[in-house]
C-alpha positions, -999 to +999 in steps of 0.1 A: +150+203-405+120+185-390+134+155-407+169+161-389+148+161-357+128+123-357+161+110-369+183+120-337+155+112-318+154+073-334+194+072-326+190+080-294+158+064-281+142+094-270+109+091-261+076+105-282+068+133-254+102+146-257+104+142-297+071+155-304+080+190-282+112+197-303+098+194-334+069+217-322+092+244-308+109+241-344+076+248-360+064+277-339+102+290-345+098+287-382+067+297-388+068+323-365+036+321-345+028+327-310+015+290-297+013+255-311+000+223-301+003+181-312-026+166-306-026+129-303-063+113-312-070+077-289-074+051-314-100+038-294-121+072-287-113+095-308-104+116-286-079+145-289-051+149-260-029+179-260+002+161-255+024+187-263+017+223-260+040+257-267+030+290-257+016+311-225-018+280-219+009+254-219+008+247-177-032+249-185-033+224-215-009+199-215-023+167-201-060+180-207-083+168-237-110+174-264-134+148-266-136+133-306-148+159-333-147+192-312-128+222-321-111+227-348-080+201-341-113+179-337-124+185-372-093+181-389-089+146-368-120+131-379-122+148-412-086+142-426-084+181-438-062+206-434-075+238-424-062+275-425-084+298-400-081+334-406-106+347-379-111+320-351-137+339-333-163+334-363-159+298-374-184+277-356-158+252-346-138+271-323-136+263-287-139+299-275-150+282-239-111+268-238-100+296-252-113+321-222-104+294-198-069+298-204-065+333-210-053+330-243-067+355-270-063+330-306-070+349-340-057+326-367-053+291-370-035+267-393-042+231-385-028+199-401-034+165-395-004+138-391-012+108-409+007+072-407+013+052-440-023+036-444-042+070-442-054+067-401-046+100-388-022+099-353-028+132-346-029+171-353+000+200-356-017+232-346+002+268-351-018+298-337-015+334-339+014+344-368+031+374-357+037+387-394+009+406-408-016+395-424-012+360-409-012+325-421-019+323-459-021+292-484+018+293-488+021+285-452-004+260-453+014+244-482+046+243-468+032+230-434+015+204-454+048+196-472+067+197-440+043+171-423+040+149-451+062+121-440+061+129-407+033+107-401+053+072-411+083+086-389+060+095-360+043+059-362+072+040-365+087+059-332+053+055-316+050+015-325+088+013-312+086+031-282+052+016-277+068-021-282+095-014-255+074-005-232+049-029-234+082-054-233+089-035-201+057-037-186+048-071-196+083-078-170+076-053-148+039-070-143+054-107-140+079-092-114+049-083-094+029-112-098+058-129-083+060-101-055+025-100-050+024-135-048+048-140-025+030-132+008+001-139+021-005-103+045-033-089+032-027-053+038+010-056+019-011-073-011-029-041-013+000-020-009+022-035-032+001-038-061-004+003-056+031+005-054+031-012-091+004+006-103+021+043-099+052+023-114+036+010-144+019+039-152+042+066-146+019+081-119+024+103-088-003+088-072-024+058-062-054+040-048-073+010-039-110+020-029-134-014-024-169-013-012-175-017+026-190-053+040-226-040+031-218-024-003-227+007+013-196+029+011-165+028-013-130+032+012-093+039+004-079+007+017-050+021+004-037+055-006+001+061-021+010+102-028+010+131-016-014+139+012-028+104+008-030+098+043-058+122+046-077+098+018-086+068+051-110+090+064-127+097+031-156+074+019-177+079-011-210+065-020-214+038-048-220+057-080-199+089-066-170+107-085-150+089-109-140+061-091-178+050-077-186+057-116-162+029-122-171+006-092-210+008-102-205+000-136-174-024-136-157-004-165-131+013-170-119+046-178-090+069-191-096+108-181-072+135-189-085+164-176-111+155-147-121+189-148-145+187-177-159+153-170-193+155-150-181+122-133-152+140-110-163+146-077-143+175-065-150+165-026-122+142-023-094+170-037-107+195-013-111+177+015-076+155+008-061+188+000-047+173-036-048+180-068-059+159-089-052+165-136-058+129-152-064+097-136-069+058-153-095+039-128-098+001-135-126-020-114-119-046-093-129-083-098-135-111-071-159-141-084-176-118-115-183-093-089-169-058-091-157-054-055-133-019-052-113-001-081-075+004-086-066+043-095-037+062-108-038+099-106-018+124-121+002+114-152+040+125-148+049+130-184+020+135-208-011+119-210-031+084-199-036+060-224-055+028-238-022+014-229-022+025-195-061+013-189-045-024-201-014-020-179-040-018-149-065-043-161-040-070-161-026-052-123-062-058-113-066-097-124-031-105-108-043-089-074-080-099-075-065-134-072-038-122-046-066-108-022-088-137-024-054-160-015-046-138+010-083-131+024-087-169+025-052-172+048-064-144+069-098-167+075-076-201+079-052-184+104-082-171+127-095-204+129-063-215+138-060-187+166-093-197+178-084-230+181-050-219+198-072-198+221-096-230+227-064-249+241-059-225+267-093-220+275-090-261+283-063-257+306-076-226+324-114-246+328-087-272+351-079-245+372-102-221+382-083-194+398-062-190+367-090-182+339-082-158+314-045-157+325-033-168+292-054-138+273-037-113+298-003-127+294-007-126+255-018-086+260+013-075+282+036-098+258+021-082+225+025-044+239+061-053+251+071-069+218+055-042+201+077-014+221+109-037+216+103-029+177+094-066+168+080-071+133+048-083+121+054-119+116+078-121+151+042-104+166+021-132+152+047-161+166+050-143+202+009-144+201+007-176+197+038-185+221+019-164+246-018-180+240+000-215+246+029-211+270+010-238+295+000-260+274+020-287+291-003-280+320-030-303+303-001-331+312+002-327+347-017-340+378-046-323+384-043-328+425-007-312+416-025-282+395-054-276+418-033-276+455-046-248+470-008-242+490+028-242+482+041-276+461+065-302+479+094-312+461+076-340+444+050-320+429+071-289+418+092-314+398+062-321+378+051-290+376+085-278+363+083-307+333+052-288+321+077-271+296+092-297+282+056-313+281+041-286+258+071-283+236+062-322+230+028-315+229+027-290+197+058-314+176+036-325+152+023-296+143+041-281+113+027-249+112+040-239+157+073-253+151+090-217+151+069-212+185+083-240+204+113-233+215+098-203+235+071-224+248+100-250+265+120-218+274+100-192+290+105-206+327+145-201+323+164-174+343+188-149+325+217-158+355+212-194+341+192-209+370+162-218+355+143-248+341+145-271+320+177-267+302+196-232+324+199-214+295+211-180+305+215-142+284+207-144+251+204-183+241+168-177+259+144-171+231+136-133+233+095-145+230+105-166+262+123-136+279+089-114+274+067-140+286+084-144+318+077-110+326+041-111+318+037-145+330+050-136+363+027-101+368+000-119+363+009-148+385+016-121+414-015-098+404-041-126+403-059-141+437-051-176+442-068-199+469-038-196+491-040-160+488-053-125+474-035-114+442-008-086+453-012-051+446+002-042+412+024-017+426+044-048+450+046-066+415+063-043+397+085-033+422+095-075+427+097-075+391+122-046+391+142-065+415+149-091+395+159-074+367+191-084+354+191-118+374+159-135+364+148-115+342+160-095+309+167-061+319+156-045+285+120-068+288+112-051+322+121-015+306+100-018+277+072-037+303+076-007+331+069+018+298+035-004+290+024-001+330+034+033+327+010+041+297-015+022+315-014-009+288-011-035+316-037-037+340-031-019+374-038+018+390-006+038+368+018+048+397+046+069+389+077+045+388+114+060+390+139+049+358+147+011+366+189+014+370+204+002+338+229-021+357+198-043+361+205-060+323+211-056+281+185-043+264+179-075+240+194-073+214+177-094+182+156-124+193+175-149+220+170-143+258+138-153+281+136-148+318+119-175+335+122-192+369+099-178+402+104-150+423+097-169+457+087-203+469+078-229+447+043-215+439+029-219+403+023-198+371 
């Protein structure tokens, strides 16, 4: 009958948790007996897991494990014996510390071990407690010796085949997140993608990356997938602490099914996280033969953590060691690059006294408005720089024009209005601004078309344009200027307001009265009526720019 089992199980591809419980519900049917257990022995350790348990302890047990030659199930691993307990409570062997743990009162035991073809034993079939007196005798130690007899080959060959698939699987799952890993260069979604593949390859509810602080100090959870793992960022351990700064301090790794009975588990991080943490695999982090964070998986969803696990996130931690040293040396590369952005305006603003650290306050109001308009990440980056270097074409015009302490005649304003056009040309070489330039050339235009240099109008006007005009122009009004003091924020926001819909994108000034409002542009916070929605679209996905002055032909 247990025969009948492993062979349904082959034809349908079930897999060895599932297998191994219907045979053991069989045997505790058969045999009559209150409990049973499979034990599964690490090829590398020795150790025992219960990966399969039947009877009141099972919630307690499964998942949980015996470290190599203890107990009984221990014995009979390591020995290669059968054994047939009448009275646990007197043999030596017994585990009566597990036994009270659980609750579960054992008095007889027959244990068998499950060996493949070339003698190594897989694991252990324990039945406890026959319910017919006297108990278990030799007969039933026979016939469960006859019954397991080829069960070991059978068991083997389904292991080694389900093993093979899913070592197929992961080897595809792992390239598919090279690949996906690979493929960006953000830093933080390195991190959170590879925990993403770690809870996938492993079959895990939950995940982390923990690296050591800047001064080695403190071990942080960069990043935290799971339940409650938000309440892991503002948990730190010391090197050396728990399982994971056991891992970190000694760059190895380790497989533990039941964290309860390992002196390693620190049980500060459940309580204060509020989880709840059975079995975890913790692999160290490598960066240049340093051991620089660890990658955990907690909390096995079906069975037990393996050797095969441990590999799964080795190889993880080599693809991403690689990936966060790509993506670290990008994040270094691009702020040089902002600094050197920064630096540019910095040269234009040392021209013009009166205007210094207008491009830095510009690049503020833009980022909070951009941020409130829902842009993403990368369309953030591009409207920084836009911002940092919308006058840049200022380094091309006239310094008697740029330092005129009144209003420009005709002459003048018409070079001053090619300064546009002149930074657009300025940045053409560079590869790396091209998707920045158009809202450098456009963020003088006017939504009603009337502004400079090409009268765009609505939505043609790059949206990055459309929020610069706004911030551009605040700070213009807001800032003193040899001519005259800078006006009160209040008269500013109520001009810009005004030319809502006309110069400016209605939905820009919206999102930019909501920043003054929550006091992210600088300015006493006034209470400001709704603007009227007639004043202009909200944008809608990335076109329109405002541009163009509110009066006179002064400059910003």
């Amino acid at each position: 009958d247990l025969h009948g089992v492993l062979a349904t199980a082959s034809a349908r591809g079930e897999k060895l948790p599932v297998v191994l419980r219907r045979l053991l519900r069989r045997a505790v049917r058969v045999f009559a007996t209150d409990a049973g257990t499979f034990f599964m022995v690490d090829p590398e350790s020795g150790d025992l897991s219960f990966a399969v348990v039947e009877g009141p302890a099972r919630g307690k047990l499964e998942g949980r494990t015996l470290p190599a030659g203890e107990g009984i199930a221990g014995w009979v691993a390591r020995h290669g014996r059968a054994q047939l307990v009448r009275d646990a409570r007197r043999d030596p062997r017994w585990k009566s510390t597990l036994a009270r743990e659980v609750g579960f009162a054992t008095r007889d035991i027959l244990a068998v071990p499950i060996r493949a073809g070339r003698g190594q034993v897989l694991g252990v079939l324990e039945l406890l407690n026959k319910r017919t007196h006297p108990g278990f005798d030799e007969k039933d130690l026979r016939q469960l010796q006859a019954l397991t007899a080829s069960l070991g080959a059978m068991v083997e060959n389904l292991r080694l085949w389900q093993q093979a698939r899913r070592s197929n699987a992961r080897l595809q799952l792992l390239n598919q997140v090279g690949q996906l890993i690979n493929s960006t260069l953000d830093a933080a979604e390195v991190r959170r993608r590879t925990i993403e593949a770690a809870k996938q390859l492993v079959d895990a509810e939950a995940g982390s990356l923990i690296l050591l602080g800047p001064r080695r100090e403190r071990l942080y959870f960069e990043v935290a997938l799971g339940k409650r793992a938000e309440r892991l960022k503002s948990i730190s351990l010391k090197p050396g602490e728990g399982l994971a700064g056991w891992v970190v301090s000694h760059g190895r790794s380790v497989v533990v099914n039941d964290v309860r009975a390992d002196p390693r588990w620190s049980r500060r991080v459940d309580r204060r996280s509020g989880a709840t943490t059975r079995n975890l695999v913790c692999v160290p982090v490598r960066n240049r033969g340093r051991t620089v964070g660890a990658i955990q998986a907690l909390n096995k969803r079906q069975g037990h953590f393996d050797s095969d696990d441990r590999r799964a996130l080795e190889l993880l931690a080599g693809q991403v060691a690689v990936a966060m040293e790509n993506a670290g040396l990008y994040d270094r590369l691009q702020q040089t690059f902002l600094e050197s952005c920064q630096a540019l305006a910095s040269a234009i603003e040392l021209r013009d006294a009166y205007t210094g650290g207008h491009s830095r306050r510009v690049t503020r109001y833009s980022l909070q408005v951009g941020r409130l308009l829902g842009m993403d990440e990368q369309q953030l980056e591009n409207l920084r720089i836009t911002a940092i270097l919308h006058d840049i074409g200022k380094l091309g015009v006239d310094d008697r024009v740029l330092r005129k302490p009144g209003k420009l005649d005709a002459e003048e304003f018409a070079q001053m209005m090619r300064h546009p056009q002149l930074g657009e040309s300025m940045l053409a070489a560079v590869e790396q601004l091209a998707a920045i330039r158009p809202g450098i050339r456009a963020h003088h235009e006017r939504v009603d078309g009337r502004g400079y240099p090409d009268g765009l109008r609505g939505q043609r006007i790059p949206l990055a344009a459309r929020i610069i005009a706004v911030a551009d122009t605040y700070d213009a009004m807001t800032s003193d200027r040899p001519y005259r003091r800078g006006l009160p924020a209040r008269v500013a926001i109520n001009e810009i307001r005004r030319c809502a819909g006309s110069q400016f994108d209605g939905g820009v000034v919206r999102a930019f009265l909501d920043a003054y409002r929550a006091g992210e542009v600088t300015g006493r916070r006034e209470r400001l009526p709704p603007l009227r929605r007639g004043g202009g679209r909200a944008p809608a996905g990335g076109s329109l720019g405002a541009g163009g002055r509110s009066r006179g032909r002064h400059r910003r």
